[in-house]
C-alpha positions as CSV (number, residue, x, y, z in Angstrom):
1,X,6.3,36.0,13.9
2,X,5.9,34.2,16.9
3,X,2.5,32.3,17.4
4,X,1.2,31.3,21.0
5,X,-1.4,29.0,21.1
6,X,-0.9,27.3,24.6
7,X,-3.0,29.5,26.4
8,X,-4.3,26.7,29.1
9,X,-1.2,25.9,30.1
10,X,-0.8,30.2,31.1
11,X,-1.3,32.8,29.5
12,X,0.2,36.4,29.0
13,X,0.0,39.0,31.9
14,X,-2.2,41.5,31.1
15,X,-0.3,45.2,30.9
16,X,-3.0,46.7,33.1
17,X,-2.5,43.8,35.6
18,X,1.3,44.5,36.1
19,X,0.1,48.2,36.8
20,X,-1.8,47.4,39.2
21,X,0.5,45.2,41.2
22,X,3.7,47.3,40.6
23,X,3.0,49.6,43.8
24,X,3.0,46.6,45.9
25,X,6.8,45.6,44.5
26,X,8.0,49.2,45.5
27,X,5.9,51.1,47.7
28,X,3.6,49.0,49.4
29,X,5.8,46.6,51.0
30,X,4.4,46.2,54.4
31,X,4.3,42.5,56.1
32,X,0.4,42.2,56.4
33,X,0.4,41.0,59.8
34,X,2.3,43.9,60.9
35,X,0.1,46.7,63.0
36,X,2.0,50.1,61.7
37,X,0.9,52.0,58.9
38,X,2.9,49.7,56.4
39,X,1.2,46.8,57.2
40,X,-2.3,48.2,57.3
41,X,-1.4,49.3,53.8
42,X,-1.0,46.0,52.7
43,X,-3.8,44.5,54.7
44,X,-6.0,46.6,53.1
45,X,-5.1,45.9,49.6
46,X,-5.8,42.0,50.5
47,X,-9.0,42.4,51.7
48,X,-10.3,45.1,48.9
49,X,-8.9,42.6,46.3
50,X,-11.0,39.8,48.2
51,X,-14.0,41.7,48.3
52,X,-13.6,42.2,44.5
53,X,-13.1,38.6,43.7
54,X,-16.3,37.9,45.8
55,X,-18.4,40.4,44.3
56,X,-17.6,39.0,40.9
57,X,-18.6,35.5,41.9
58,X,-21.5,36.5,44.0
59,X,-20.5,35.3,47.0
60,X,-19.0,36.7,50.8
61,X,-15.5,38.1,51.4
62,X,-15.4,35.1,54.3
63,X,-15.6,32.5,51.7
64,X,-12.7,33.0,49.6
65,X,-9.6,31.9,50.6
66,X,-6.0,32.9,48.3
67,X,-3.4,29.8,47.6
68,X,-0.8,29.2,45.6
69,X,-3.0,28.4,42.8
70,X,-5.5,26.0,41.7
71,X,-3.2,23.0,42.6
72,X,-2.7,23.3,46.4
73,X,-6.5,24.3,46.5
74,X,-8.0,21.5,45.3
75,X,-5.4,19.5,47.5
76,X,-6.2,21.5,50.4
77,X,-10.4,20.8,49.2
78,X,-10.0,17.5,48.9
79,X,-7.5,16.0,51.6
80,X,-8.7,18.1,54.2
81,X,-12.2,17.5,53.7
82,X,-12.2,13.7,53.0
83,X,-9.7,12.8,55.9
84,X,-11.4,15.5,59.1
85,X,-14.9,14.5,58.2
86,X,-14.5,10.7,58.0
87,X,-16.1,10.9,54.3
88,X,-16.8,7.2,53.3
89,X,-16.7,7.1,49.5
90,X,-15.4,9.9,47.2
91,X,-16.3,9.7,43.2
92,X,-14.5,11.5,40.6
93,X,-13.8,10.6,37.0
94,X,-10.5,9.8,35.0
95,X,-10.8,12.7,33.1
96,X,-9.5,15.0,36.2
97,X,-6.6,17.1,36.4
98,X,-3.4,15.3,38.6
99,X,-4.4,17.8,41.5
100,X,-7.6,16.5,41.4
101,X,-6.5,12.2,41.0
102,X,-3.9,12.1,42.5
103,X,-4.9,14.0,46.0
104,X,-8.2,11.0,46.0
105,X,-5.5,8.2,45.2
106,X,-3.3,9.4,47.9
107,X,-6.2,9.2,50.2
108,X,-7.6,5.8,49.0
109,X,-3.8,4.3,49.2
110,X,-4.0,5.2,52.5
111,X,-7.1,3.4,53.5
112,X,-9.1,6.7,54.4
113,X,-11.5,6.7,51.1
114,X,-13.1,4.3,49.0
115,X,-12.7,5.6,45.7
116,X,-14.7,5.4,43.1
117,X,-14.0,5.9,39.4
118,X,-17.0,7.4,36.6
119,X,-17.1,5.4,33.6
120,X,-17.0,7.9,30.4
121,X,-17.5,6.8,27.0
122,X,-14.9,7.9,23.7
123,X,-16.0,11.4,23.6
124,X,-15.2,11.9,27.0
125,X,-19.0,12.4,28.2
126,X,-19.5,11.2,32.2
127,X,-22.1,8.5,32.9
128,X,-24.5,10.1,35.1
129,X,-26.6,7.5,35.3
130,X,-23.4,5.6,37.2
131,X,-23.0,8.4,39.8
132,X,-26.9,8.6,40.9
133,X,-26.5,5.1,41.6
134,X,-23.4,5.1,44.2
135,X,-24.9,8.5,45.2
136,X,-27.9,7.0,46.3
137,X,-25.6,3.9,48.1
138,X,-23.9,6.9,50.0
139,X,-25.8,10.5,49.8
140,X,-22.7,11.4,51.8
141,X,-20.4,11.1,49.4
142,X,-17.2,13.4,48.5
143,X,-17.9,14.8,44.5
144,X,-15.1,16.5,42.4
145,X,-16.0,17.3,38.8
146,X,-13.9,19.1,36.4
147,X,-16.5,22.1,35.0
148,X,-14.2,22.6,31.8
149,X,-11.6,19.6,30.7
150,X,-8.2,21.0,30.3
151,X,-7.3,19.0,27.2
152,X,-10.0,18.2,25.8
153,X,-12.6,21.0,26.6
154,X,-15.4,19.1,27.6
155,X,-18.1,20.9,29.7
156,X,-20.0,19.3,32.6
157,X,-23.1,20.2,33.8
158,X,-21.6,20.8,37.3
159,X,-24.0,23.3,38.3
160,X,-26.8,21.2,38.2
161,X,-25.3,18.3,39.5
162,X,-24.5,20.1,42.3
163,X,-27.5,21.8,43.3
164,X,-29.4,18.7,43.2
165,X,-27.0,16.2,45.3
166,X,-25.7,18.4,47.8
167,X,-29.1,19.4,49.3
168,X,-29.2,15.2,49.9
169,X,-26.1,15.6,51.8
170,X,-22.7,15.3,49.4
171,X,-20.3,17.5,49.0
172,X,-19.2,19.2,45.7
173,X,-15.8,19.8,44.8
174,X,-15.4,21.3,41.3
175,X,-11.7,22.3,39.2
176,X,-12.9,25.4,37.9
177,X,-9.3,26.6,37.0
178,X,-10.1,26.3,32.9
179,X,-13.3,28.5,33.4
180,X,-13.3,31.0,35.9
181,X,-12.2,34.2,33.8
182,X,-13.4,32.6,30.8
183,X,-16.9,32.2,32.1
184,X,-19.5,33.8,35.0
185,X,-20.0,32.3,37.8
186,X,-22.9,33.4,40.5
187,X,-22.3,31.2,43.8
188,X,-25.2,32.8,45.3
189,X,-27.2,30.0,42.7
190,X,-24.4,27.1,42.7
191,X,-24.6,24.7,45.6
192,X,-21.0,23.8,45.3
193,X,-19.3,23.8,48.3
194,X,-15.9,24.6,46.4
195,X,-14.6,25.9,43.9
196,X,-10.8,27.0,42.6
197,X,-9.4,29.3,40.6
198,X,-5.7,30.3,39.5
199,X,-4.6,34.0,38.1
200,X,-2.3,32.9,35.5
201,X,-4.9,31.4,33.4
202,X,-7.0,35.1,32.9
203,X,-3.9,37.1,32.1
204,X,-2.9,37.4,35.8
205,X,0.5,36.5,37.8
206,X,1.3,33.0,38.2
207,X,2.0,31.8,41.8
208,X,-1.5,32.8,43.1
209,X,-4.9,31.4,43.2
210,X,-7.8,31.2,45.6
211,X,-10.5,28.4,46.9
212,X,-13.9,29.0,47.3
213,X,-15.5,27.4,50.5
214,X,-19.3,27.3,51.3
215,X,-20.3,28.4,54.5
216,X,-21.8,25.4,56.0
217,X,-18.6,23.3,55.9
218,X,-15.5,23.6,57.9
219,X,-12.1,22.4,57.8
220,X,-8.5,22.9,59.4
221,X,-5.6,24.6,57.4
222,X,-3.2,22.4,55.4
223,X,-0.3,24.6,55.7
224,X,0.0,25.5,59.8
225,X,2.3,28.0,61.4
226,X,0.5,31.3,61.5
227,X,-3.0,32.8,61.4
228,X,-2.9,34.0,57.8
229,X,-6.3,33.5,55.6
230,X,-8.6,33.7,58.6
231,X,-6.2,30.4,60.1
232,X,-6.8,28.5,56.8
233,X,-3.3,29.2,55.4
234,X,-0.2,29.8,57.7
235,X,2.6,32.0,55.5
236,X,2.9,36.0,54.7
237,X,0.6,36.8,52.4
238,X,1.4,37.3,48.3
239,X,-0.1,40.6,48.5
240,X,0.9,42.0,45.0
241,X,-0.2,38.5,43.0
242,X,-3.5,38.7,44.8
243,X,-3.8,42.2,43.6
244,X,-3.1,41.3,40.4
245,X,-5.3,38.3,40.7
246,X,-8.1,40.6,41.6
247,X,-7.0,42.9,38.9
248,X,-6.9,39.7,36.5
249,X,-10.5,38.7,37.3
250,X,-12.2,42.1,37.2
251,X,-10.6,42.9,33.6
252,X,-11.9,39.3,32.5
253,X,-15.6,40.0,33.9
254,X,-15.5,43.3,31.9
255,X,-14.3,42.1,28.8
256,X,-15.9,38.5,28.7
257,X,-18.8,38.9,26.5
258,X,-16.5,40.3,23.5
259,X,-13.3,37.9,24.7
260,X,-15.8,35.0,24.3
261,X,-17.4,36.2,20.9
262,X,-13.7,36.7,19.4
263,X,-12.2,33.8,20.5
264,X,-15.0,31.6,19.3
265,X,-14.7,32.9,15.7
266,X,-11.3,32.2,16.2
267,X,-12.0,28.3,16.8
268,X,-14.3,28.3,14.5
269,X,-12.0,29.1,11.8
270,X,-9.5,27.0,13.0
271,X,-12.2,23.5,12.9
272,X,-13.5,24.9,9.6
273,X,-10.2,25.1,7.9
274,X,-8.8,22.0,9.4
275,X,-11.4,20.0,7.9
276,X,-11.3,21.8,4.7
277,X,-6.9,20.9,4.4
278,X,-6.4,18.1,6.0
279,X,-8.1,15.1,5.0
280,X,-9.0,12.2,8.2
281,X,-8.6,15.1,10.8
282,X,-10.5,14.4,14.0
283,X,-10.8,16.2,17.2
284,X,-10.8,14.8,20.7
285,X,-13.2,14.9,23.4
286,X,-15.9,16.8,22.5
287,X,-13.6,20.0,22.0
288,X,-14.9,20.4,18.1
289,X,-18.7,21.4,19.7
290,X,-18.7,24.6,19.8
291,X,-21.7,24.9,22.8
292,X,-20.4,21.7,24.6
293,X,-16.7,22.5,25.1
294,X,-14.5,25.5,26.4
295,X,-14.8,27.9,23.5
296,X,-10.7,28.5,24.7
297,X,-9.2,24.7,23.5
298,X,-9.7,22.4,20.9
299,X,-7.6,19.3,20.7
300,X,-7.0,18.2,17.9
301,X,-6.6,14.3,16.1
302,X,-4.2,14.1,13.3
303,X,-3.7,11.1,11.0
304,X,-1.4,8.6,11.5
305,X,1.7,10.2,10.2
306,X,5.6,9.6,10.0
307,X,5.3,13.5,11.5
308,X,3.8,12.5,14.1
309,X,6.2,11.9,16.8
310,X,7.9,15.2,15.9
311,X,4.7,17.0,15.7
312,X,5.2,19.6,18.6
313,X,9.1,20.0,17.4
314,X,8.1,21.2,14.0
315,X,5.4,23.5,15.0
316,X,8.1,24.7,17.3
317,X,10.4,25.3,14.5
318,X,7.8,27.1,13.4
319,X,7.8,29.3,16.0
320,X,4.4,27.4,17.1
321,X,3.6,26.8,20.6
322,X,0.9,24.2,21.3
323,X,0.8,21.3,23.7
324,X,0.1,17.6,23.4
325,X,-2.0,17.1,26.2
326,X,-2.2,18.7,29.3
327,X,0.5,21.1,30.5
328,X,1.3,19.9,33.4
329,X,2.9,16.5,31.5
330,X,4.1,18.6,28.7
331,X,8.2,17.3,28.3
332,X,7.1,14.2,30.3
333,X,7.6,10.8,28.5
334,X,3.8,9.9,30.2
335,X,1.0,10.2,27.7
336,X,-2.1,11.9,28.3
337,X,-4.5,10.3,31.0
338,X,-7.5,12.0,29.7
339,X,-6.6,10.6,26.1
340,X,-5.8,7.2,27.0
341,X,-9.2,6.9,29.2
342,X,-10.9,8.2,25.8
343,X,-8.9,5.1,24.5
344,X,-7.4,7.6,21.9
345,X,-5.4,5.7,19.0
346,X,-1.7,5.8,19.7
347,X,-1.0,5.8,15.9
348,X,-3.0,9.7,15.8
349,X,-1.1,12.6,17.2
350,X,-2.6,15.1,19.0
351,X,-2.2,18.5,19.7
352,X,-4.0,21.3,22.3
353,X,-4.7,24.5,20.5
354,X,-5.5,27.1,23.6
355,X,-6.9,30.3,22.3
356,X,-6.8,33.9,24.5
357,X,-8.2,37.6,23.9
358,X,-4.7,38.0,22.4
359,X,-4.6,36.1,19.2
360,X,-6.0,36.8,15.8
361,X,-7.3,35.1,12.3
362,X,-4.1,35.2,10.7
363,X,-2.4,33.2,13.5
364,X,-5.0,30.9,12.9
365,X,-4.3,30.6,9.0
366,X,-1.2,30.3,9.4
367,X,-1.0,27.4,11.5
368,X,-3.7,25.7,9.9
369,X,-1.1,26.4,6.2
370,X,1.9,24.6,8.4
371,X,-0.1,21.5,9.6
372,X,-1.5,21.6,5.7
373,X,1.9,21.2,4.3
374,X,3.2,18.6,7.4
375,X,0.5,16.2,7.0
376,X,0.1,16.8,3.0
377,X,-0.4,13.7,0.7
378,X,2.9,12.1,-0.5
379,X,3.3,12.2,-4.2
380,X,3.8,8.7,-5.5
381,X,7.1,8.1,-7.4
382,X,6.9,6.8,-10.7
């Protein structure tokens, strides 16, 4: 038996989601753009499956905007933004996804941002008190705040740090790619002026996202050559992913409540029995609280171990898949950002467990019975 517990880094396509998109592989093939009947077609099937995402998030067609995925939004968000509207100071923490870093370091390298960094203590929690203060230096700052961490889980309170500092004039970027599926989300009482979200992370097709935009802020399209996405995104349309995205996101909003109630018992099991078999276990971030952190990861903190290095190798072996950090680096010789700003140990190992709909308590029990046996006691030799 297989066992797939990397979940943040993508998860499975959902059976009803190929379905859906299937008819626009085969029979709905139309360029969008075009004016004939096959075009139309596929035209349509854009802007139904744009309605749908907006009427899950409670917001207009007119501000969502399909991408590549939550990467290239949160570029286009954040370059765009900073660099047409002459934005003097942009804060973010360390704890942010590379799309999120390393768009605001390309911008301060360049001279066109001051960039500030949030202090965060060893569980990984954001010093507020730190961001009112430059906020009230500049109330025209540029904001981006992770909702859910993708290692570690952590939840901010982006909502309400939103809808009380952009009414005093900053704008509010937030990664939302670890939540949106997972969680609801009602724009029409978030002040957040965007938002992303990417299809592969609720059971849809990778290669496809979206951006939401608020209506009060306007900026010019990153990728130019044609007047796709209302001008915001030159290039043909991926009609059938953002059908299945659509598809993706509606099947998440109707199965949510019970996705959320299984996959928490599942977690639950999985910190119980941890602490139960493996003596000096800890868990990074504040992934381990159930109510503060994304009820789909919990990172773990092993002891110091000569498994250690080989950690991900032997649960692979195992027919385990996990991740060490955050996907994005996984194979990469880099260590983990997010854990190093925690100032992690380097003598701990850790691991991302990433739970879905998908996965079931004796998956759970058995990984726990293979890191049980890896990290046993040693017998001493007489």
């Amino acid at each position: 038996m297989r066992i797939y517990l990397d979940n943040a880094a993508t998860t499975a396509i959902d059976p009803l989601v190929v379905e859906a998109m299937l008819p626009y592989f085969t029979e709905t093939f139309g360029n969008p753009s075009s004016i004939h009947c096959f075009g139309r077609d596929a035209r349509s099937a854009i802007e139904r499956s744009r309605k749908k995402v907006a009427e899950l998030l409670g917001t207009s067609p007119a501000q969502i905007f399909f991408t590549s995925g939550g990467t290239e939004a949160d570029n286009c968000a954040i370059i765009n933004t900073i660099s047409q509207k002459k934005i003097r100071r942009a804060i973010t923490s360390p704890l942010e996804h590379h799309a999120v870093l390393h768009s605001m370091e390309f911008l301060a390298h360049n001279g066109l941002v001051d960039l500030k960094i949030l202090e965060t203590d060893n569980k990984g929690n954001i010093n507020l008190d730190q961001l009112k203060k430059w906020l009230e230096e500049d109330p025209n700052s540029f904001i981006s705040l992770m909702q859910g961490n993708n290692e570690i889980g952590n939840l901010n309170p982006v909502e309400e740090l939103a809808n009380e500092y952009v009414p005093l004039g900053a704008v509010f970027h937030s990664d939302t790619v670890q939540t949106v599926g997972h969680f609801a989300h009602n724009l029409a009482e978030w002040k957040t002026n965007f938002m992303v979200g990417s299809a592969h992370k609720f059971h849809g097709p990778k290669g496809i996202g979206f951006m939401y935009m608020s209506s009060d802020i306007k900026i010019q399209p990153m990728i130019h050559g044609g007047s796709q996405e209302r001008n915001m995104r030159g290039g043909t349309e991926n009609v059938y992913g953002i059908v299945g995205l659509a598809k993706a996101l509606e099947l998440s909003f109707e199965g949510m409540a019970d996705h959320k109630k299984h996959i928490l018992g599942l977690k639950s099991r999985m910190i119980n029995r941890l602490k139960s078999d493996i003596p000096g276990v800890l868990f990074n971030g504040r992934s381990d609280e159930l109510e503060h952190s994304l009820y789909t990861v919990l990172n773990v903190s092993l002891p110091p171990s000569e498994n250690g290095e080989m950690l991900l190798f032997n649960l692979d072996i195992n027919k385990i898949a996990a991740s060490g950090g955050s996907a994005c680096s996984s194979g990469s010789e880099i260590g983990s950002h997010v854990l190093r700003a925690l100032g992690s140990s380097p003598d701990r190992s850790a691991v991302r467990f990433s739970f879905c709909k998908n996965n079931t308590e004796a998956e759970i029990d058995l990984v726990v019975d293979v890191l049980a046996k890896m990290y046993a006691p040693k017998e001493l030799k007489v």
